[in-house]
C-alpha positions in Angstrom: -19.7 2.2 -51.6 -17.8 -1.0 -51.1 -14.5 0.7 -52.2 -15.5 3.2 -49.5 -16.1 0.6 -46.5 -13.0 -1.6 -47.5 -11.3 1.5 -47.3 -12.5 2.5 -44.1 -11.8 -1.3 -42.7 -8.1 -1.2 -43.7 -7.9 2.4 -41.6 -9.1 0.9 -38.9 -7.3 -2.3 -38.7 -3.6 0.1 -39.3 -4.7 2.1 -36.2 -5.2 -1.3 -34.2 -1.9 -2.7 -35.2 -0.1 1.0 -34.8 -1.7 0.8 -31.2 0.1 -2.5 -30.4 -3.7 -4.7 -29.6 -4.0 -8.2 -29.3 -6.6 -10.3 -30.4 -8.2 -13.7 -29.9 -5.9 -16.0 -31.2 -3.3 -13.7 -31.2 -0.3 -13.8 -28.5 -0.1 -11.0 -26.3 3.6 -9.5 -27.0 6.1 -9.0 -23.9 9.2 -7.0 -24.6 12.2 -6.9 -22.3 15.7 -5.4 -22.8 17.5 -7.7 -20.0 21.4 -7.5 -18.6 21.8 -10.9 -19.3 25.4 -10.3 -19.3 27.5 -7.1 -17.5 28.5 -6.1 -14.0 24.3 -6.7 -13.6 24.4 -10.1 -15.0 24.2 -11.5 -11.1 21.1 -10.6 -10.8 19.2 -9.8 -14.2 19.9 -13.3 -15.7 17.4 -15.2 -12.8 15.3 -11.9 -13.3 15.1 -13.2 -17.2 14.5 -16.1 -16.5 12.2 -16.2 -13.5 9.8 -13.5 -15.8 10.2 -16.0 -19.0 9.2 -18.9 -16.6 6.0 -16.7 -15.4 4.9 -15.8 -18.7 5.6 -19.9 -20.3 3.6 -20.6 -16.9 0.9 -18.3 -17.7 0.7 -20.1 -21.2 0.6 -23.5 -19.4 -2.2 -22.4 -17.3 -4.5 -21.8 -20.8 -3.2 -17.6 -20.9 -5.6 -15.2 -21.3 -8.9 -15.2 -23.6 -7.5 -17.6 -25.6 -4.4 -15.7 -25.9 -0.6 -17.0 -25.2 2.5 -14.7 -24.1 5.4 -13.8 -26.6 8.5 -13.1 -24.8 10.8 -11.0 -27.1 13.9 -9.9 -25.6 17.5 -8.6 -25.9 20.5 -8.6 -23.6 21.6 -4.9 -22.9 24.8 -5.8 -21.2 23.1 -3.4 -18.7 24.7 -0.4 -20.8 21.9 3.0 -20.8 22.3 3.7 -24.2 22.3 0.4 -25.8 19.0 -0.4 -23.3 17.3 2.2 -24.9 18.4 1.6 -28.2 16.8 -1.7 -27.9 13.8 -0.7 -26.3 12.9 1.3 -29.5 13.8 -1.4 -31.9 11.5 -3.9 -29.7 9.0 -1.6 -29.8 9.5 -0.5 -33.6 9.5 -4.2 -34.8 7.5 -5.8 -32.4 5.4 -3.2 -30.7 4.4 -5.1 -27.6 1.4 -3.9 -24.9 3.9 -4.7 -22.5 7.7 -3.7 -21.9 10.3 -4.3 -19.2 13.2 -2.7 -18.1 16.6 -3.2 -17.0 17.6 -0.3 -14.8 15.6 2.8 -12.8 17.9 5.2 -15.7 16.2 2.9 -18.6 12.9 4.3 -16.9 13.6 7.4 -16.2 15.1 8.0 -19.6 12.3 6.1 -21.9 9.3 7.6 -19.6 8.4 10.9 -21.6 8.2 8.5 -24.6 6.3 5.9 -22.7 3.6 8.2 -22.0 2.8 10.3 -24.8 4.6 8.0 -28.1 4.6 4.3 -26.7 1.4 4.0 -24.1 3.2 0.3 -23.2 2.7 -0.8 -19.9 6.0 -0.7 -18.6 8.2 -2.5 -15.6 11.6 -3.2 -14.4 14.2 -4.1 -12.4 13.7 -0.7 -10.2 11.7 0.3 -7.1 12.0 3.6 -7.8 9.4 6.2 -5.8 9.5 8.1 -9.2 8.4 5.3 -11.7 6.0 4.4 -9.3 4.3 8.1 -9.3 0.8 7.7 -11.5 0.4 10.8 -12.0 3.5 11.3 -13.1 4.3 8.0 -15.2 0.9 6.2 -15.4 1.7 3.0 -17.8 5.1 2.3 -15.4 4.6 0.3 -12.0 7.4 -1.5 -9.6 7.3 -5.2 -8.9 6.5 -4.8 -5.1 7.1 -1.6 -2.9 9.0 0.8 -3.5 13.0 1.8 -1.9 10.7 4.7 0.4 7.7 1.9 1.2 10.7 -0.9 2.1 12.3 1.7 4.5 8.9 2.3 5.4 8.0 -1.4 6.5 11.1 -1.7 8.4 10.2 1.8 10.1 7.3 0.3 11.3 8.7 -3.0 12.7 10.7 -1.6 14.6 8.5 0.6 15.8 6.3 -1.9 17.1 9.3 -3.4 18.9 9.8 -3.4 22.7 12.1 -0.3 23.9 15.3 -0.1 25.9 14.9 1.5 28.7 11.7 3.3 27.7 13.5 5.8 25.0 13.0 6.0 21.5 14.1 3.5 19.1 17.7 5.0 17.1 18.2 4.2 14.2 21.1 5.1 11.6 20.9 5.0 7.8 23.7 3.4 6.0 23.2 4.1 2.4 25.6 4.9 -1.3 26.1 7.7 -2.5 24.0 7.1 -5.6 20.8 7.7 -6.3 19.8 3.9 -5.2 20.7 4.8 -2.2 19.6 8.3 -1.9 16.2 7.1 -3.1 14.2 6.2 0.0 16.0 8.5 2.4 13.7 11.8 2.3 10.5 9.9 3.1 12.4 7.9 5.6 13.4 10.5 7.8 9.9 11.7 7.9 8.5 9.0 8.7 10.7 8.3 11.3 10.0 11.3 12.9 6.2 10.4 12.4 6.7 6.8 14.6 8.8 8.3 17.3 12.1 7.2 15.6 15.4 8.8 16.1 17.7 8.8 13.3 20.9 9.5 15.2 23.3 8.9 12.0 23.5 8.7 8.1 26.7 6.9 7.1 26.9 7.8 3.4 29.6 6.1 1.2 30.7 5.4 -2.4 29.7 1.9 -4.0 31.7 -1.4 -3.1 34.0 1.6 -0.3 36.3 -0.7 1.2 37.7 1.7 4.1 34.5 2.3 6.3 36.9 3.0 9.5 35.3 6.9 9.8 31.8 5.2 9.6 32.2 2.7 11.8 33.6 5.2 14.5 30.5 7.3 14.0 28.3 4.3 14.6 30.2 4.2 17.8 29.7 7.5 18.9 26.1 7.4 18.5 25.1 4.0 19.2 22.1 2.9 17.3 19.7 0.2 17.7 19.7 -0.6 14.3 21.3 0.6 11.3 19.2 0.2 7.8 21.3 -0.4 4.8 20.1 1.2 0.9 21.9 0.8 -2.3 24.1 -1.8 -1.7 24.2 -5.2 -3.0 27.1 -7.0 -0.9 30.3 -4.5 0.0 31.0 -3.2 2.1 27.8 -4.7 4.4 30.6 -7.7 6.0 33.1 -5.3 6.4 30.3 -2.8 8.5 28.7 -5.9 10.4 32.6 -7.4 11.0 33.8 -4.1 12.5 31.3 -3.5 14.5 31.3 -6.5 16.5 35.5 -6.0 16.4 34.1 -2.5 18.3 31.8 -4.8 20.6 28.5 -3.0 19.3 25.2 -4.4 20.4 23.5 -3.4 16.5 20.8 -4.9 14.9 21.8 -4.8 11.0 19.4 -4.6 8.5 18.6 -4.1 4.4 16.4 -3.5 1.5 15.4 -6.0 -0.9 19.1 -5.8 -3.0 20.7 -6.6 0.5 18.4 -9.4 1.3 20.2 -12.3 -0.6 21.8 -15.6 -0.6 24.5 -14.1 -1.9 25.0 -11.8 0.8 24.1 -14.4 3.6 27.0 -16.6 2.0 29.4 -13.6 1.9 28.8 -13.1 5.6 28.6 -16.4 6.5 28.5 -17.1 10.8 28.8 -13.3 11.0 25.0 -13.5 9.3 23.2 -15.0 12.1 20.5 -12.4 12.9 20.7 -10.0 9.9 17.4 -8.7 9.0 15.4 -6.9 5.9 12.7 -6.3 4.0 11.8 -8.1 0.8 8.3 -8.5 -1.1 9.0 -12.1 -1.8 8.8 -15.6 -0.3 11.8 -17.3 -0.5 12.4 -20.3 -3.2 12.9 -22.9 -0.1 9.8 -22.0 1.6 8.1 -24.9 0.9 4.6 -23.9 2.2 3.9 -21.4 0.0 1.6 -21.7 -2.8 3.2 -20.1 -5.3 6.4 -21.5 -4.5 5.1 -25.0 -4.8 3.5 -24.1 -8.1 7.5 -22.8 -9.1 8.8 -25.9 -8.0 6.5 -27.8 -9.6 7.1 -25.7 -13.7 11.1 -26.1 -12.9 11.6 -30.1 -11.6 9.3 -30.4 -15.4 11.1 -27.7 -17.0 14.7 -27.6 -14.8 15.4 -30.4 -13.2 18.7 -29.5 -12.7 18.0 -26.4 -10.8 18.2 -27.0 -7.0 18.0 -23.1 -6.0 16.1 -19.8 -7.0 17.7 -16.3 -6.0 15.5 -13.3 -4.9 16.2 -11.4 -8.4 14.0 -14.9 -10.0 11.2 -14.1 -7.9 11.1 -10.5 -8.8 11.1 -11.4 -12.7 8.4 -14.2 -12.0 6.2 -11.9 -9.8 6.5 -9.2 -13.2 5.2 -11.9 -15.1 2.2 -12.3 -12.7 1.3 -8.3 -13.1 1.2 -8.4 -16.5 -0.6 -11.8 -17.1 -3.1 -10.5 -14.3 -3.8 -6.7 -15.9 -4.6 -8.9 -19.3 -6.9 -10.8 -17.4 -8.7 -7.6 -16.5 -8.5 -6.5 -19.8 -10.2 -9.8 -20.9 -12.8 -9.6 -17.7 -13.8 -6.6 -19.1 -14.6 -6.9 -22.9 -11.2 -4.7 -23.5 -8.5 -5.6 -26.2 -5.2 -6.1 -24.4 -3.8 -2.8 -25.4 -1.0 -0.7 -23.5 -3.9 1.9 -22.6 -6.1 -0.3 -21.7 -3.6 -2.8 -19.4 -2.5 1.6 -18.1 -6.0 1.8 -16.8 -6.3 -1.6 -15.0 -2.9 -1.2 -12.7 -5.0 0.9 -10.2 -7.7 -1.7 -10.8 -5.2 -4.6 -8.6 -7.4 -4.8 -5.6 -7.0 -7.5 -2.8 -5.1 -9.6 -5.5 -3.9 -13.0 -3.7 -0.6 -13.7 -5.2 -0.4 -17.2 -3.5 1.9 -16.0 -1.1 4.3 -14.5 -3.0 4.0 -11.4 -2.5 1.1 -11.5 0.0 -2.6 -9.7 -0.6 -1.8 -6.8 -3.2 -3.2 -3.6 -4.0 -1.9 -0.7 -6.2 -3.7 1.6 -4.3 -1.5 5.3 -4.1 0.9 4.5 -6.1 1.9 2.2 -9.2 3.9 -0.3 -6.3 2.5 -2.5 -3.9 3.2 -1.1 -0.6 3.8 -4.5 1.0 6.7 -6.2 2.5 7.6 -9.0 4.7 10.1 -8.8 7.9 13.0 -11.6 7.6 15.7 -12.7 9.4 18.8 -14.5 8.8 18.8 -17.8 10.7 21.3 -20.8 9.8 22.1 -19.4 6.2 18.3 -19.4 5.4 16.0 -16.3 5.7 13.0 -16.7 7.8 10.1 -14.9 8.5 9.8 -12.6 12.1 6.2 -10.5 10.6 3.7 -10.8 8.4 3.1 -9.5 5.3 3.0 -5.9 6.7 1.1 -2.7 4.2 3.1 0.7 4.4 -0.7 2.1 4.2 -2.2 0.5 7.1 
């Protein structure tokens, strides 16, 4: 009989540790395959950091349940195959609750393995509509809103915005020819049409195009109020703001959250003033932020030497909030932090108050946040011309 129960102890306990639970005691496992280094690096080293920081935060703050965050990770060099190569040995030595991503492909690629072999909670560097879909890929969310729900939030600014001479707002879409930048553009132009938008021009090019002449004279021709940029980091936005002052066009530029960076601003430079966006973050000198206090405060103890935070930080530090909160939920509610049971709490995020990071959040349609704020470059600096404004409002 006691032979029997032992047994039937030691079953239980291998399906507990084959299903990747934490326990009291225990630290709750995080998993990331990073590109710390590659033609990514820009950007995914802050991410790194600013989601190791969140998580070493979390710890500081007393964790969850009694329960501290292990951050396991390996540079992927932001290479496809050697992301997903170390996805599965994370996952095969480690196996985490919670995973993240480098890239929308590392998604794409791993998600019919994340949802029927892994069930790990899974995030990244992408706002793709697609990895946001629950139905679709239920364990995957997006670290704000999505490409679609950031064209969507500038859709509705200018919406609201006073008209010229009575007429409908036009607007042009600038975007790659990748799918970054095809991404948003189907749900854009519907919703454009929806809000009494005119899309008078798509100007579609290759990454980094240097000659944007034929573009440029299109923008011309059909004179837009504002022109939306997608799936672009920095080129060729100077060259496209440059020539079209050079062509004496009265255009208000704008850009998703890759083409709302310091980086950018300082690329521009004067030609900056008054370029606007979308992003789903507070900015790392606005000083009146909660949460950005609290990030000042963990680096002067932690990096004194740092004097500045990019964008990409605050999207890596705001992961590390989602999965520290769905533990908590776990916790809240008797659960052990497993990937199912962290799945089932993403729709759960209700009215969450992320200390002004990222404003009030819900994941209420989708596995993204909906939520954006309206910025505008002033003196090198991004500041703030709306509110947090919700895509399902």
């Amino acid at each position: 009989m006691k032979k029997r129960i032992f047994s039937t102890l030691v079953l239980v306990l291998s399906l507990f540790l084959c299903m990747g639970v934490s326990f009291a005691g225990e630290a709750i496992k995080v998993g990331a395959g990073q590109p710390i280094t590659g033609r990514f690096a820009f950007a995914g080293k802050h991410i790194h950091q600013g989601l190791m920081d969140s998580l070493s935060y979390a710890n500081e703050q007393g964790g969850v349940g009694g329960m501290n965050f292990k951050y396991i990770y390996e540079d992927t060099g932001y290479d496809l195959k050697r992301a997903i190569a170390s996805f599965k040995k994370i996952m095969a030595q480690d196996n985490p609750v919670m995973m993240y991503g480098e890239s929308t492909g590392v998604g794409k690629a791993m998600a019919p393995e994340i949802n029927s072999r892994y069930h790990v909670v899974y995030g990244s560097t992408s706002f793709s509509e697609e990895l946001a879909d629950r139905e679709k890929n239920p364990y995957t969310f997006v670290s704000g809103p999505t490409y679609s729900q950031q064209f969507g939030v500038l859709l509705k600014y200018i919406a609201a915005q006073p008209k010229k001479n009575n007429k409908p707002h036009r607007v042009a879409f600038f975007y790659s020819d990748t799918e970054f930048g095809r991404d948003p553009i189907p749900f854009a132009r519907q919703l454009a049409k929806k809000l009494g938008i005119e899309v008078v021009a798509e100007e579609v090019t290759k990454v980094g195009a240097v000659d944007i002449t034929s573009q440029l004279l299109d923008l011309k021709r059909n004179k837009p109020d504002y022109c939306i940029f997608q799936g672009y980091v920095v080129p060729p936005i100077p060259e496209v703001i440059r020539g079209a002052k050079d062509f004496g066009l009265d255009i208000k530029f704008m850009g998703t959250f890759w083409a709302m960076t310091k980086m950018l601003l300082d690329k521009l430079g004067p030609d900056g003033e008054g370029y606007m966006g979308v992003s789903p973050y507070s900015y790392w000198y606005m000083d009146e932020v909660p949460m950005i206090q609290a990030m000042h405060a963990y680096s002067k103890k932690h990096h004194p030497d740092v004097a500045y935070r990019p964008s990409s930080y605050m999207q890596g530090w705001f992961t590390g909030m989602i999965y520290v909160k769905l533990a908590k939920l776990c916790n809240e509610a008797g659960l052990p932090i497993t990937g199912e049971n962290l799945k089932n709490m993403i729709p759960k995020v209700q009215n969450w108050d992320t200390g002004g990071l990222n404003g009030v959040v819900s994941f209420a349609d989708s596995n993204a946040t909906a939520t954006g704020k309206v910025y505008k470059a002033q003196g090198g600096k991004f500041v703030a011309v709306s509110d947090w404004i919700k895509l399902d409002e």
